[in-house]
KEFIKE-82404 format. One record per residue (C-alpha): residue number from 1; residue in three letters; x negated, y negated, z. Coordinates in steps of 0.2 Angstrom, whole numbers, plus 5000, padded with zeros to 4 digits. Layout:
KEFIKE-82404
[rec NUM; ALA; [X; Y; Z]]
...
END
This chain:
KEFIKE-82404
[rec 1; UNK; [5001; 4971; 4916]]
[rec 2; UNK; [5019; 4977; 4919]]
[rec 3; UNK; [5025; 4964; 4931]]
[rec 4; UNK; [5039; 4954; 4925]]
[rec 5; UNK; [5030; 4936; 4933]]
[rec 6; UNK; [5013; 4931; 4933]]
[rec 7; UNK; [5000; 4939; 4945]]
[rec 8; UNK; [4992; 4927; 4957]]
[rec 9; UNK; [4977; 4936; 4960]]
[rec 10; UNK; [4968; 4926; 4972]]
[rec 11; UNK; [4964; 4935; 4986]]
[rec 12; UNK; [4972; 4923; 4999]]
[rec 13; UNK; [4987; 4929; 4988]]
[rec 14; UNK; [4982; 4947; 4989]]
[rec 15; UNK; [4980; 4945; 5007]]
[rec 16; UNK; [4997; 4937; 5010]]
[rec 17; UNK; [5007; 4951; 5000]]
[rec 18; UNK; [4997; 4964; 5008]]
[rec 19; UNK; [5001; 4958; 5026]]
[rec 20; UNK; [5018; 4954; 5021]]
[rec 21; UNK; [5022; 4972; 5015]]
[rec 22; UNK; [5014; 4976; 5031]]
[rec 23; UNK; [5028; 4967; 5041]]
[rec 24; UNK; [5042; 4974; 5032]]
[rec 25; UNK; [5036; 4992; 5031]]
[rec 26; UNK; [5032; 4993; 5053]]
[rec 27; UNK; [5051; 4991; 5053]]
[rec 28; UNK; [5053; 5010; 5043]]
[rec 29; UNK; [5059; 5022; 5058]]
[rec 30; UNK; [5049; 5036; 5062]]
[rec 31; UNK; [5054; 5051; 5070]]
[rec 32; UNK; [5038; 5063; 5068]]
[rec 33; UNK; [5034; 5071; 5084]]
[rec 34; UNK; [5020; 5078; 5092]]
[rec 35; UNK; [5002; 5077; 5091]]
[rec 36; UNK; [5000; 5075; 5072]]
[rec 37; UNK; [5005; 5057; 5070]]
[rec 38; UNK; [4989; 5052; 5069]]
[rec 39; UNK; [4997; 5036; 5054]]
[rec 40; UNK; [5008; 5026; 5056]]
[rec 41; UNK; [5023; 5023; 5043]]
[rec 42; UNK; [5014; 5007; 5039]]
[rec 43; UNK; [4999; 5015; 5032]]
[rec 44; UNK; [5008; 5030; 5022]]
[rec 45; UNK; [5018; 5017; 5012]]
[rec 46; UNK; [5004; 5002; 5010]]
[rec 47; UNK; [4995; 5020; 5003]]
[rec 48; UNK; [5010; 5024; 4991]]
[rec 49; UNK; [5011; 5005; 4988]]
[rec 50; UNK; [4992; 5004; 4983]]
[rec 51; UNK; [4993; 5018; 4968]]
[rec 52; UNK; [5008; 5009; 4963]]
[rec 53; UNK; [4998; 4993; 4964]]
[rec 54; UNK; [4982; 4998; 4953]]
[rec 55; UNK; [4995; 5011; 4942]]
[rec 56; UNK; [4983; 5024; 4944]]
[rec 57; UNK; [4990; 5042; 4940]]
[rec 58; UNK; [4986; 5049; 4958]]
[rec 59; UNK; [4980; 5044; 4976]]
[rec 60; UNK; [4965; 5053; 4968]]
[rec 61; UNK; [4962; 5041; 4955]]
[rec 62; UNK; [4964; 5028; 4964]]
[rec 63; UNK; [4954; 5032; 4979]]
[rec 64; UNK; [4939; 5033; 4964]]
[rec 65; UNK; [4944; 5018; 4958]]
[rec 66; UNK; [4941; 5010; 4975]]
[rec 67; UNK; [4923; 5017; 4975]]
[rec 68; UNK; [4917; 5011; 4960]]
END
């Protein structure tokens, strides 16, 4: 791994980072507007954050990697 400290992996651990990324990206502004808002900033960047998480090469890969 690439991370520059150790990897709790436990999933209560998990679970904590997750939801605290959760509270700090609900804060991003959002300024779309119409009918098409259909996500919330929170889950476009927990979605950018996950391909970064598993390092997959695309949202593509990643989504796979979650089905397996």
């Amino acid at each position: 791994m690439s991370f520059p400290f150790r990897l709790n992996t436990r999933p209560d651990t998990f679970n904590r980072l997750v939801e605290h990324l959760r509270s700090l990206v609900e804060r991003f502004p959002d300024e779309r507007r119409g009918s098409e808002t259909v996500y919330s900033m929170a889950d476009a960047a927990l979605g950018a954050f996950s391909v970064f998480f598993t390092q997959s090469p695309s949202f593509l890969e990643g989504q796979r990697t979650l089905q397996v």
